[in-house]
C-alpha positions, 0 to 999 in steps of 0.5 A: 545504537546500543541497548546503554543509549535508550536506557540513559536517554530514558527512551525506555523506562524501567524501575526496580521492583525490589520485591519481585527482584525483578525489573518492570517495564512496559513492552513494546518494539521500537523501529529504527531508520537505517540512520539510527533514528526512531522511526516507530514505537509498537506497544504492547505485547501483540504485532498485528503482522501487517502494521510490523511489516508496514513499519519495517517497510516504512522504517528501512527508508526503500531498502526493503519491500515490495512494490505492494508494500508500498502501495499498501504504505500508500492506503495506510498510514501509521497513526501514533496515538494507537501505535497502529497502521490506520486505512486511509480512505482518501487515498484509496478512492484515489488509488481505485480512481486510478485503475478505475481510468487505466482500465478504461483507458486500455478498454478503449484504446483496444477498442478504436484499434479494433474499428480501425483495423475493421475498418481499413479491411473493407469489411464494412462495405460488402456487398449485400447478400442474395436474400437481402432486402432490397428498396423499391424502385 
C-alpha cells in the first residue's frame, strides 16, 4: 500500500498552508494488518512503548510477539476513543483466578503423592519408642 492511497482515500488529511509553504497535518501512526488493512490508528506525537508494541503484536495477526505479548493483549485491550491500550480488569481477575487454581492444584497434587508415597513406606505404623507413653492396664 502506498503513501498515494491514504492520501486520495483521504484516510490522512492535509491541506496547504500557503503562508508557512508548508503542508499541515495531524501526526500520528497508522498500523496495518499483514493483508493491508488498518488495524490502529496511534495520535499524536507520543507512543507509549507498550500500547506500540501491543498494536504491532496486535496487527501482525500471530507473526510476531511472544507468549507474553499475548497474554498482555489478553489483560488490555485497544480502546479507539483514546488511541490507546486500556487494562481490563475482568480479565485479569480471571487470568489470576487461573494461576490462582493451577498453583493449588500442583500444591495439592505434590501433596497426596507425598501421603501416599509415606504411606506405602510403613512409616506410619512404627513401633513405639522405649519412653513412650504407655496405657494402663
Amino acid at each position: 500500500m502506498s503513501g498515494r492511497f491514504f492520501l486520495d482515500t483521504n484516510i490522512f488529511a492535509y491541506t496547504f498552508d500557503a503562508k508557512a509553504n508548508m503542508f499541515a497535518h495531524a501526526s500520528g501512526i497508522i498500523l496495518l494488518t499483514p493483508g493491508g488493512r488498518i488495524s490502529r490508528y496511534f495520535y499524536g506525537v507520543e507512543f507509549p512503548g507498550r500500547d506500540l508494541r501491543l498494536g504491532l503484536v496486535d496487527a501482525s495477526a500471530g507473526k510476531i510477539g511472544s507468549p507474553i505479548d499475548y497474554v498482555l493483549l489478553y489483560c488490555y485491550h485497544y480502546d479507539p476513543t483514546t488511541g490507546k491500550y486500556g487494562l481490563v480488569v475482568a480479565n485479569v481477575l480471571r487470568a489470576a483466578a487461573l494461576v490462582t487454581f493451577l498453583v493449588l492444584g500442583g500444591f495439592l497434587l505434590v501433596m497426596f503423592k507425598r501421603e501416599n508415597y509415606v504411606g506405602t513406606s510403613g512409616a506410619r505404623h512404627a513401633r513405639p519408642g522405649p519412653n513412650a507413653v504407655r496405657p494402663h492396664r
